[in-house]
Each structure stands twice: as C-alpha cells, then as structure tokens.
C-alpha positions as CSV (number, residue, x, y, z in Angstrom):
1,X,161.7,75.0,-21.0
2,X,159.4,77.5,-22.7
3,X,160.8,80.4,-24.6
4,X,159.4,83.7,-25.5
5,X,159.9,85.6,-28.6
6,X,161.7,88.9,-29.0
7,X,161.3,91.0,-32.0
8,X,164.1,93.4,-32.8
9,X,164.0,95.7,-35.2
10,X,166.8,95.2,-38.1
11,X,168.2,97.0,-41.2
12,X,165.0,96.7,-43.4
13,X,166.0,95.3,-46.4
14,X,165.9,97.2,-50.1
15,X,162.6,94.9,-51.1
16,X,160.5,95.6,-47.9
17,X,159.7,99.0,-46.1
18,X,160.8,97.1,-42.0
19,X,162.3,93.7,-41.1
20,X,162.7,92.2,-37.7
21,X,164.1,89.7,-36.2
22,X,163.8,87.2,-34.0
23,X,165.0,86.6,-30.6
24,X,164.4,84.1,-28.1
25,X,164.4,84.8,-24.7
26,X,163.7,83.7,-21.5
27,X,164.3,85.0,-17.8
28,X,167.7,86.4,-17.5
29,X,170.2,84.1,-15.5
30,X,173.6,86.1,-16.8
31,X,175.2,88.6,-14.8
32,X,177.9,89.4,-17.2
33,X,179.0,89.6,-20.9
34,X,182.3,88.4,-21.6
35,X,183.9,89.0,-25.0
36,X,187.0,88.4,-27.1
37,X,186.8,88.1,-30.6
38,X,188.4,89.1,-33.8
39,X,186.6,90.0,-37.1
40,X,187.7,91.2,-40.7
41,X,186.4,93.5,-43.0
42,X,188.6,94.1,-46.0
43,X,191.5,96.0,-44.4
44,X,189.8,97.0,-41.2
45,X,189.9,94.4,-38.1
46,X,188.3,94.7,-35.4
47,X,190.1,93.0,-32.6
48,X,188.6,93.3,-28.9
49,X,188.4,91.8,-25.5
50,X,186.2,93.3,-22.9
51,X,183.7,92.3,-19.8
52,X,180.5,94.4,-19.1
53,X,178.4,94.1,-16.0
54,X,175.0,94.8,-15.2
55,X,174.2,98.1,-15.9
56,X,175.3,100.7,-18.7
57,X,178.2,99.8,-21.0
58,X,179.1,103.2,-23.1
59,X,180.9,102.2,-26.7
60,X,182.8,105.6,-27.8
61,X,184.3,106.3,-31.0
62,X,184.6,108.2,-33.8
63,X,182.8,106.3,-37.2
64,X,184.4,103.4,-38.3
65,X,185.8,102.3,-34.6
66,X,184.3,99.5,-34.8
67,X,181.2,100.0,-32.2
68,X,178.1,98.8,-35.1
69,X,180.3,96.0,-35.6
70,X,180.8,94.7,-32.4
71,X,177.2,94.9,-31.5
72,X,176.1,92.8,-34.8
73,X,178.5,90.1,-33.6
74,X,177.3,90.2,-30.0
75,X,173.8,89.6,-31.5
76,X,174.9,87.0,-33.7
77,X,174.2,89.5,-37.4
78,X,178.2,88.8,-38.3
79,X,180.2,85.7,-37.3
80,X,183.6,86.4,-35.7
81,X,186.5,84.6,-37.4
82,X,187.7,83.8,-33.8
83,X,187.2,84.2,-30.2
84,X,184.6,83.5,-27.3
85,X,181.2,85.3,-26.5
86,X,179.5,84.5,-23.2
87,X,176.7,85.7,-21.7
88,X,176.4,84.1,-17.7
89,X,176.1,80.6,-18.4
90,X,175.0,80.8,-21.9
91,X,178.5,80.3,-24.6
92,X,176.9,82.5,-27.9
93,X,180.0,82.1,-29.8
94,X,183.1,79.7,-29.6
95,X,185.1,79.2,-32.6
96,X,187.4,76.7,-30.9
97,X,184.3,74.7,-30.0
98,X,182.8,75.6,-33.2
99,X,180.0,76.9,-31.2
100,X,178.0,80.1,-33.2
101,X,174.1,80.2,-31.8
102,X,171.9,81.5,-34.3
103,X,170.2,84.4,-33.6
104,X,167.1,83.6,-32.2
105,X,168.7,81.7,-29.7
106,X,170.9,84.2,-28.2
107,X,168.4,86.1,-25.9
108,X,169.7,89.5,-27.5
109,X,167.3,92.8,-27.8
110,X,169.1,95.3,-30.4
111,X,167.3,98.4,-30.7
112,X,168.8,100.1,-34.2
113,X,169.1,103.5,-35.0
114,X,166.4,103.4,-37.3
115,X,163.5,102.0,-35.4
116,X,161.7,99.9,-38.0
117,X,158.6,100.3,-36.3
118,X,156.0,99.0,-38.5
119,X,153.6,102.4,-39.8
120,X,150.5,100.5,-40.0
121,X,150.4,99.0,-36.6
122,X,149.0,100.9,-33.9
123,X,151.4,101.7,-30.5
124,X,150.4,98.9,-28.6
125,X,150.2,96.4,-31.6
126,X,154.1,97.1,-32.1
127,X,154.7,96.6,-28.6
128,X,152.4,93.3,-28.3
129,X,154.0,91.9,-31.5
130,X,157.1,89.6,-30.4
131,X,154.5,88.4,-27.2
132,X,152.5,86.7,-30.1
133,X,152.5,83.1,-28.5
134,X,151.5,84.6,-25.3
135,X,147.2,84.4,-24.2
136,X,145.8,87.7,-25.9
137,X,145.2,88.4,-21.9
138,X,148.7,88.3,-20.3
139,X,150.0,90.1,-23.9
140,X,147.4,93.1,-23.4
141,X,148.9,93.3,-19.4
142,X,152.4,93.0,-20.3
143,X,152.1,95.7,-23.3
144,X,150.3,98.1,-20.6
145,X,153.2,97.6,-18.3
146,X,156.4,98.9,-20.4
147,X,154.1,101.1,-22.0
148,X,153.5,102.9,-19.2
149,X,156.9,102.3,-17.9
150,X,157.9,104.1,-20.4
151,X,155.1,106.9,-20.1
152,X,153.4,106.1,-23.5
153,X,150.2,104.1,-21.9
154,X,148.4,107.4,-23.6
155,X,149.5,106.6,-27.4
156,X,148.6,102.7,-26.8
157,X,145.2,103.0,-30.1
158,X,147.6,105.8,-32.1
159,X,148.9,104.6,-35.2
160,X,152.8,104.6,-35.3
161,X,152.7,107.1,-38.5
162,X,151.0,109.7,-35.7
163,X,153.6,109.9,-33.4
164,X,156.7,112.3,-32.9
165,X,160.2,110.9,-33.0
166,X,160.7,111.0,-29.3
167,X,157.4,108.9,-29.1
168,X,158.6,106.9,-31.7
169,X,162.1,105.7,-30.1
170,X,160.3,105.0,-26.6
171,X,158.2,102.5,-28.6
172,X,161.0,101.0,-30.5
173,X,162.3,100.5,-26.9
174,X,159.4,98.6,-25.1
175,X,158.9,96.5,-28.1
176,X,162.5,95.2,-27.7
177,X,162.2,95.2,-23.6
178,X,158.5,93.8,-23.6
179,X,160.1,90.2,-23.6
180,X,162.8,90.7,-20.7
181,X,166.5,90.4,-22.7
182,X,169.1,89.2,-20.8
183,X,171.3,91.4,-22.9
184,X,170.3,95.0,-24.4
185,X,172.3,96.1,-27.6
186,X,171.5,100.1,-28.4
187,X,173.0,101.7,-31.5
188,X,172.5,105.2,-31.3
189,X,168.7,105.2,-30.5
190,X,168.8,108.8,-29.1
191,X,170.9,110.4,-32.0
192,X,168.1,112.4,-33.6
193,X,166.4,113.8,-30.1
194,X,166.4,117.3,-29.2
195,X,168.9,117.0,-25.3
196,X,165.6,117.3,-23.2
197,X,164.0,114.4,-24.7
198,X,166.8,112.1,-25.3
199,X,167.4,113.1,-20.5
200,X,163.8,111.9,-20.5
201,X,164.2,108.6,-21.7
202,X,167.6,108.1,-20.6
203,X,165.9,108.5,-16.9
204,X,163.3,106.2,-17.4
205,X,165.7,103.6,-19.4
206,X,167.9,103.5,-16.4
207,X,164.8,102.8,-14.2
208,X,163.6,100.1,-15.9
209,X,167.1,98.8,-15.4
210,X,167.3,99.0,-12.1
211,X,165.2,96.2,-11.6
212,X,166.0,93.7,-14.7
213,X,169.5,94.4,-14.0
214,X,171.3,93.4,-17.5
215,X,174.3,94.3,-19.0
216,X,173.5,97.1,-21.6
217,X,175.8,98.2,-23.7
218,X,175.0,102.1,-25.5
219,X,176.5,103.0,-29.2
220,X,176.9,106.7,-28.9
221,X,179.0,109.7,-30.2
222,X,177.3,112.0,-27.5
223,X,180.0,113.0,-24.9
224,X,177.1,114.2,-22.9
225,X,175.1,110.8,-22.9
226,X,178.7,109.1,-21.8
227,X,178.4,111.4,-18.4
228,X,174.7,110.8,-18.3
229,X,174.6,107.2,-18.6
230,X,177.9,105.2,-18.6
231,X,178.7,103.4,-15.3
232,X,181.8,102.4,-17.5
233,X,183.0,103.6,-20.9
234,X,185.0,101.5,-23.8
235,X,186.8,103.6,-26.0
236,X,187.7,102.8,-29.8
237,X,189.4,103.4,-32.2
238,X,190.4,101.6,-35.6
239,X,189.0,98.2,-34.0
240,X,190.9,98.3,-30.8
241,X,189.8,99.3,-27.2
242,X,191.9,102.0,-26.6
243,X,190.6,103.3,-23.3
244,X,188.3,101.8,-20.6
245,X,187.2,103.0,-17.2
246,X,184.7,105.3,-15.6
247,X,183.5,108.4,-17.5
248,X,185.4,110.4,-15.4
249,X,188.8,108.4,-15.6
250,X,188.2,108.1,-19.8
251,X,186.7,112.1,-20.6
252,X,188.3,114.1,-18.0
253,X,191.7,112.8,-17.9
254,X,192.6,111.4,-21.1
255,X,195.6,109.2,-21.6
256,X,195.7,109.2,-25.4
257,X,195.5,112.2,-27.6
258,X,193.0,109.8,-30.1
259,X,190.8,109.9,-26.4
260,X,191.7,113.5,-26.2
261,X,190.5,114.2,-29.4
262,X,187.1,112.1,-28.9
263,X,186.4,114.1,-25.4
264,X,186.1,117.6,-26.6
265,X,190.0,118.7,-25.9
266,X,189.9,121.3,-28.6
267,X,193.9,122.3,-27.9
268,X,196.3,119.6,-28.5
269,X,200.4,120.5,-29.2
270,X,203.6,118.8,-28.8
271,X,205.5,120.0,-25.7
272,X,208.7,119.9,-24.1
273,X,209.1,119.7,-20.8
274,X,211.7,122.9,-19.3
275,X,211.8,122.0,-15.7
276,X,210.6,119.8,-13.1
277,X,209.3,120.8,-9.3
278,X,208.5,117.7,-7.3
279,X,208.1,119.9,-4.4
280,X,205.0,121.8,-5.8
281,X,204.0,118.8,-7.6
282,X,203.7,120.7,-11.4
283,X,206.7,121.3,-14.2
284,X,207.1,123.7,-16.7
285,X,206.3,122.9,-20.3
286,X,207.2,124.6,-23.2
287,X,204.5,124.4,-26.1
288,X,206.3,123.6,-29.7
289,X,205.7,126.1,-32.7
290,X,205.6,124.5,-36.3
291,X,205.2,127.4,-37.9
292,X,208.0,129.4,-40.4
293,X,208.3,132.7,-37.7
294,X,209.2,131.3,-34.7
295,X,207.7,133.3,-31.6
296,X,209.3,133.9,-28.0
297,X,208.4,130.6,-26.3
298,X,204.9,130.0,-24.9
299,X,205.1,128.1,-21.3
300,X,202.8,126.1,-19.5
301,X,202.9,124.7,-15.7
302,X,201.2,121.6,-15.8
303,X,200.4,118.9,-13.5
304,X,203.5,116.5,-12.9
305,X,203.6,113.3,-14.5
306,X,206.7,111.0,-14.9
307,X,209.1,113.1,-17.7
308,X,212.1,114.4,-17.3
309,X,213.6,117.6,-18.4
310,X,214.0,117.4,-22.2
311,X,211.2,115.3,-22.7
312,X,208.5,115.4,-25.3
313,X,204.7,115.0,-24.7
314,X,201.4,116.3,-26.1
315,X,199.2,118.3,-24.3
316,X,195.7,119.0,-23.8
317,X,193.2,121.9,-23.0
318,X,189.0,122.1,-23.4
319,X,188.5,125.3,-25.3
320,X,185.7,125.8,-22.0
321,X,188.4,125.4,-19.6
322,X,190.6,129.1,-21.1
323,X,189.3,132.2,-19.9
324,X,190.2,135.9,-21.6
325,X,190.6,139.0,-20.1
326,X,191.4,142.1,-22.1
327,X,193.8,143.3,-19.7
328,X,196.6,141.8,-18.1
329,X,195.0,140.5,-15.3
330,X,196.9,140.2,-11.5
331,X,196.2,138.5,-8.5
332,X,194.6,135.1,-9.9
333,X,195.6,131.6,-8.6
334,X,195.6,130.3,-11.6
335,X,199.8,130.2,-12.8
336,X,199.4,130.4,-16.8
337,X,198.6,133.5,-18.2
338,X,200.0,134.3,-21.7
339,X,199.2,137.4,-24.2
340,X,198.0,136.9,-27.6
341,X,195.7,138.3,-30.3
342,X,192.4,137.4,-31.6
343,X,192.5,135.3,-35.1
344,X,189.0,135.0,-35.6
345,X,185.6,134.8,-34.1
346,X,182.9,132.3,-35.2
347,X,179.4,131.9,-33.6
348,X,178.2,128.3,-33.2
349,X,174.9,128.6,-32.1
350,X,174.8,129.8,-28.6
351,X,178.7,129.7,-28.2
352,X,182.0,131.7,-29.7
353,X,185.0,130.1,-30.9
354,X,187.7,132.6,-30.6
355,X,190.8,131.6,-32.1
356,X,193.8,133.4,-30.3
357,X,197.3,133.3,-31.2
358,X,199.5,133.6,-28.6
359,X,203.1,135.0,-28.0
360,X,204.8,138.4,-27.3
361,X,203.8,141.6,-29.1
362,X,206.6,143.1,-30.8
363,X,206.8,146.7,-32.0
364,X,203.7,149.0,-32.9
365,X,201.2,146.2,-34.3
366,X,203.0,143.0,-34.8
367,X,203.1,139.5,-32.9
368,X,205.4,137.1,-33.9
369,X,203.4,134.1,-34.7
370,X,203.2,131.5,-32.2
371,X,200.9,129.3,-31.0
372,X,197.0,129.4,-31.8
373,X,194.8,128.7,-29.3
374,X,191.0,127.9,-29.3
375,X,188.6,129.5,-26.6
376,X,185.1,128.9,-26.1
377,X,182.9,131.7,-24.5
378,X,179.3,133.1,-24.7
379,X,177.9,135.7,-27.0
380,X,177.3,137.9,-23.8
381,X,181.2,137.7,-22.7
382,X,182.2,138.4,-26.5
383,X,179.8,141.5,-26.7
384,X,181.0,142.7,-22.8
385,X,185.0,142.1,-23.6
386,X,184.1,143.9,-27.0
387,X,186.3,141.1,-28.9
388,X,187.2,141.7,-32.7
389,X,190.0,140.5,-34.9
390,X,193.4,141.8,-33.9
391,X,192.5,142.9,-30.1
392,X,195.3,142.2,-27.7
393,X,194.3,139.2,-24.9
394,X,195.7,137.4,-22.3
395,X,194.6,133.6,-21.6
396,X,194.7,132.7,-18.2
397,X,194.7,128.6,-17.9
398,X,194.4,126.9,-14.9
399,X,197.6,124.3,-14.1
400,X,195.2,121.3,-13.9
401,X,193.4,122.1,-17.3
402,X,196.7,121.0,-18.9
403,X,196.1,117.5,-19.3
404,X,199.4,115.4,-20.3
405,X,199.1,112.7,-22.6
406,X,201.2,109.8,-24.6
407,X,201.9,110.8,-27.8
C-alpha cells in the first residue's frame, strides 16, 4: 500500500534555524486512541491510562503535568518504559510485545507551539512540502484546498517572513493536516493569539474535523479554549489523570481542590460542616480561620453532599460568582450574605480584584480578622459602589456557588 508523507514541525535543533519530521500517513481507519503507559524523568513519572474518540481531546494542567510529555510519546519523540498505545487497528507502542513504531510510521501530525515554519518558503510551498512525492498537479490542488479551508488561499505567493502570527499558526496547521492524520497532536498552538483570533481558527479547526473525524487531542492552559473546544477534558497533575469528563462535569463542578485550583476557583478554605437539612437539600458550613485573632464564625449554606455534622471539607467559590453591595441588602434569594471590609483593590486590566475580609464589625472601626475573600467586579461597579480600602461590605453568595470538594 502507498504512503504519504507528513511533515510536522519539531523542536528545531541548536545547529539549524527549523527541523521537521517525518510522518507517514495514509487514510485514517482508527476511530479511537487508546493509551496506558508509564514514563520516567528523573523524579517525575508520568503514569496514565486514557481513551479519546473522534473529536476534541482537552489535556489541562498546570506546567509540569505531564501534557508535552504525553504528546511526545503518543508521536513516538520519547519511548515509554511500559504500556500499550493504539491507534484503531494500528499497535504504536507495546512494550510487552516489544513493539515501538518509529516515527514516520505512526500516522501522527503534531503541530508545536513554535511552528517551525520554514522563512524562506513561500505560504503555499510550506503547505505543499510533506505532499513532495505527490504529481506537482494533485499537490498544487490539495494545497489550494486546506488553504482555503483554512481561509489563507489569499497568502498562497507571500513569503512566511510576511505574515502575522495568526496567519502564521493557520499555516503551521494545514501543512500538518494537508496529508490527512489519523491522529492530530496540538501543543499550545493558539497560546500567543489575541481571543478573537485564536475563536477564529478554533471554528474553522473544528470544521475541518467534522469531516476527517480523528481523535485530536489539544495541550492548553486556556480555561476558555477547554469550553470552546473540549468535547471531553483530561485533567493532570504531577503525571496522573486526576479528572476526566465533559467540560462542564471537570470546570464547573470540581471534585478536587488541585481541579479547583486549575478552573479559576479563586476562594478555597477548609470548612466544617455545622448542620445538615436533607429536607431542603443544602447544610450549613462553617469556614475555618488560620489566623492569630479569631473572628465570630463565617457560615455558608452550601449544596448537600455526603458529610456529616463535624466533618471537614474544602470549599470553593469563583471570585465572578460573589457579588457586593454597600449596604446590607434584604429580600435576595440568594441565603449567604456576610459583612466584611475592603483589604485592597487591584485593577487587572479590564477587571477589579477586591480583596474583602469578612466577619463582624466590632466597636467604632475594628473587625476582628476573619476570613478574606476575593471578588471580581468591573471598574464601572467599583467607581458606582465608590469602593476604597476599609469601606464596610456585605458579600452575598449564592448556595450553589459553594462548590464542595475532597480535600
């Protein structure tokens, strides 16, 4: 059977400016990836077992999970000390069977964070260069094809030194996709784009999906890109999966405070839990001060989870999720509202961080230090609530924005 080459770009190595390498591919018959496999780097392991269907696979994690290194030994860049990596029908990696396919055999496009395009190549040259055994006509055809899949037929005769870094990372993908992978590896290929660029090319990424229908799995610290593209997100941490599911299932209602941490909960304390009401379906928690001064306790109904009274557990709230009012507002459905004091106020970019810390006022001008709490809002709320260090607030918190999670 005939193959066709792929060219994906790799780390370019200190003595040349762009390296690739080579993949061989040919039309996709695999309809999964299935991986488990265990690989050692000094003191860090990474250790992993996971399945990924057609479609977008998110890999989440602070630096150092793991995700770069899992990618290179899907794509066959680092060998696995043990474990199995499949691919439909085709066994990549089998250390029982001492089975390890070289590279160019695995049918793997890997598009890097740095694209490695070559500079002296014109658009269409860098797309056209891994269909180099292909008839100059059907090359030309399939180049105008992704090209203009990928709305760049207009920058085909530019040189790649011409083009802007959006352009740039569209290119970098059609070159890999120009050959039809039956896998797609992406490590951070949007990380430098401005958000309305990087929703451009997601949308036409996922198009071009739709009808080559491979597994994809999408390196990215962007909480933003795991909502936008993720059909499923893996989780890691330290070289183990420690979450998996839907974005929804993972972000919005983490199990883990390490997840927590990862999806923008900005709040995390240890809690206690006071009391228990089946019947309403919510208990009463009671947030734990570690500080010298001890204040009046702070309180929290939360959602109802399996914990009984005297129990300890963590919990979390989005900084977005906290709203302030200056006076002590009446009348709300939601049940948490606690009085505090402004900290501090930082601007970060378009958005405050006000850091509150909450308890009951004593006498004249002084709150016994409790609990601080961090609360995102917008410069026009700020200016309209006239907020300033030492102002007197009330946080109100809905119940379900308390998220309860293992310790």
């Amino acid at each position: 059977m005939s193959e066709s080459r792929i060219l994906v770009p790799a780390q370019p190595a200190p003595h040349e400016p762009s390296a690739l390498i080579a993949v061989s591919a040919r039309k996709p018959d695999a309809s999964h990836l299935e991986a488990s496999f265990r690989k050692r780097f000094g003191d860090f392991v990474l250790d992993i077992e996971f399945q990924a269907s057609p479609g977008f696979t998110i890999l989440f994690g602070a630096s150092g999970a793991g995700k770069t290194t899992l990618l290179d030994c899907v794509a066959g860049l680092t060998q696995p000390e043990a474990g199995r990596i499949v691919a439909g029908k085709l066994c990549m990696f089998d250390q029982p069977r001492h089975i390890n396919l070289p590279v160019a055999k695995r049918r793997v496009g890997y598009v890097f964070q740095t694209l490695a395009l070559f500079p002296h190549l014109s658009v269409e040259r860098n797309v056209a260069y891994g269909l180099a055994h292909l008839p100059q006509a059907e090359r030309k055809t399939r180049s105008a094809a992704i090209l203009q899949a990928f709305r760049i037929g207009s920058l085909a005769g530019r040189s790649a030194r011409e083009i802007s870094g959006g352009e740039s990372q569209r290119v970098a993908l059609a070159r890999t996709l120009v050959t039809d992978p039956a896998l797609l590896l992406l490590d951070e290929p949007l990380a430098a784009l401005d958000v309305a660029t990087k929703a451009r090319i997601i949308d036409d990424l996922r198009e071009w999906n739709r009808s080559h229908c491979i597994p994809i799995l999408y390196v990215t610290h962007s909480r933003e890109e795991v909502f936008a593209l993720g059909e499923s997100v893996i989780v890691l941490d330290r070289g183990r999966i420690i979450a998996r599911g839907s974005p929804h299932e993972v972000m919005t209602a983490p199990l883990q405070e390490t997840v927590a941490q990862l999806a923008g909960f900005e709040n995390i304390f240890d809690a206690t839990v006071e009391a228990v009401h089946p019947e309403r379906g919510t208990m009463i928690c009671r947030i734990i001060s570690h500080k010298e001064r001890i204040s009046d306790p702070v309180l929290l109904e939360t959602p109802l989870v399996r914990a009984g009274v005297a129990s300890t557990l963590r919990v979390g709230i989005r900084a977005g999720d906290i709203l302030l009012a200056t006076s002590l507002p009446e009348g709300l459905s939601a049940r948490n509202v606690i009085p505090g004091r402004v900290r501090s106020l930082e601007q970060r970019d378009m958005i405050v961080s006000c850091r509150v810390e909450c308890g009951i006022a004593g006498s004249g001008q002084e709150l016994r230090r409790g609990v601080d709490m961090e609360v995102h809002l917008t410069l026009a709320a700020r200016d309209s609530l006239g907020l300033e260090p030492g102002r007197p607030v009330w946080l109100v918190i809905k119940t379900h924005s308390c998220h309860l999670m293992q310790r």
